[in-house]
C-alpha positions, -999 to 999 in steps of 0.1 A, spaced: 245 859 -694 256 834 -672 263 792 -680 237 775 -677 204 798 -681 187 801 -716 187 828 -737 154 837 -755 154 848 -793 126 868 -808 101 855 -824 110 840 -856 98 866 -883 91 841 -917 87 803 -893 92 777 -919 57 763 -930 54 731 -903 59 754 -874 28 777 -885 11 746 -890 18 724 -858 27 757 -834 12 795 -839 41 812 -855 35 843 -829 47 818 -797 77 804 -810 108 812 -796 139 794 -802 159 789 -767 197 784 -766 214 769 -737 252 773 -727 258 749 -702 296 752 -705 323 781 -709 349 773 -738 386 766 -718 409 792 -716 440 775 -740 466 759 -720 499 759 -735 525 742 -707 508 711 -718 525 707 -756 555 725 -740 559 699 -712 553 673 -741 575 691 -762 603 691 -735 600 655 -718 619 632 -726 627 595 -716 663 579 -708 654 541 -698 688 528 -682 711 509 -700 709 468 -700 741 455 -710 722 418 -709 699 435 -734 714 419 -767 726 390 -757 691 380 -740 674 393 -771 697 361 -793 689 341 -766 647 345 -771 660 342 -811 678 309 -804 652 294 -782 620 306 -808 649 287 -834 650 251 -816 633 222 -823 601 221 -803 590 193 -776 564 168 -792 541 177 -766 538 217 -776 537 204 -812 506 180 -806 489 208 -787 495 236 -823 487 204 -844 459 191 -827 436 185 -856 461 169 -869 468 146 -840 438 138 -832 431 126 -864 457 105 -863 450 88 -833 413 82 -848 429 68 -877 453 46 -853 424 37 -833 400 23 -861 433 3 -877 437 -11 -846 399 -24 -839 397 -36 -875 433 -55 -871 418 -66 -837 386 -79 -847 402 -102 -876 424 -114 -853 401 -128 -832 379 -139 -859 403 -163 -869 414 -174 -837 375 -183 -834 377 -204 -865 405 -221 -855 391 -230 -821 358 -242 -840 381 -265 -864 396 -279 -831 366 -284 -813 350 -304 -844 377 -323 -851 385 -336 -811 345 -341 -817 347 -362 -845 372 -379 -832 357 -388 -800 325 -399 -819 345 -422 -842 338 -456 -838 367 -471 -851 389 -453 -821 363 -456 -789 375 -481 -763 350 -500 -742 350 -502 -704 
């Protein structure tokens, strides 16, 4: 038989019970298809795997770059790549540093308001005060 054309069984002698009811037991045939022949084992495969093997060249940088990556990961790092892994954190901070800074502002100029007032009303009082107005 060649790949790809189906093969035809018999007829199934005893056909399970919902065949006989949903298909005449007499017509069924059971078909089976082979679209593909098996591979013939290879074996140079895992004996070239078996026989390769890799020489990279020799670095003789290769260590002392290695404790240089090591001594760089070690030092302190710049406040600007620590905001950026802490930026909850920062940013927090700055919100906190922001509100302070309204409230401090805003009671700041409150009182400089009052004291203005107090000056105005006493240069008004003052002006209004009989005792102290000239006459032209």
């Amino acid at each position: 038989m060649r790949s790809g054309q189906p093969a035809l069984h018999a007829p199934a002698e005893n056909p399970p019970k919902y065949f006989s009811r949903d298909f005449g037991a007499e017509r069924l045939y059971w078909v089976t298809i082979h679209l593909m022949n098996a591979p013939e084992p290879d074996d140079s495969l895992p004996r070239t795997l078996a026989d390769w093997r890799v020489t990279p060249r020799r670095d003789p940088q290769f260590r002392s770059a290695v404790w240089a990556r090591i001594a760089a990961t070690r030092r302190a790092p710049a406040w600007t790549s620590y905001a950026r892994a802490h930026s909850a954190l920062v940013a927090g901070a700055l919100a906190v540093a922001v509100v302070l800074g309204a409230l401090g502002g805003r009671e700041r100029a409150r009182a400089r308001v009052e004291a203005e007032s107090d000056r105005l009303a006493s240069s008004y009082v003052r002006a209004m005060d009989a005792r102290t107005m000239r006459l032209p």
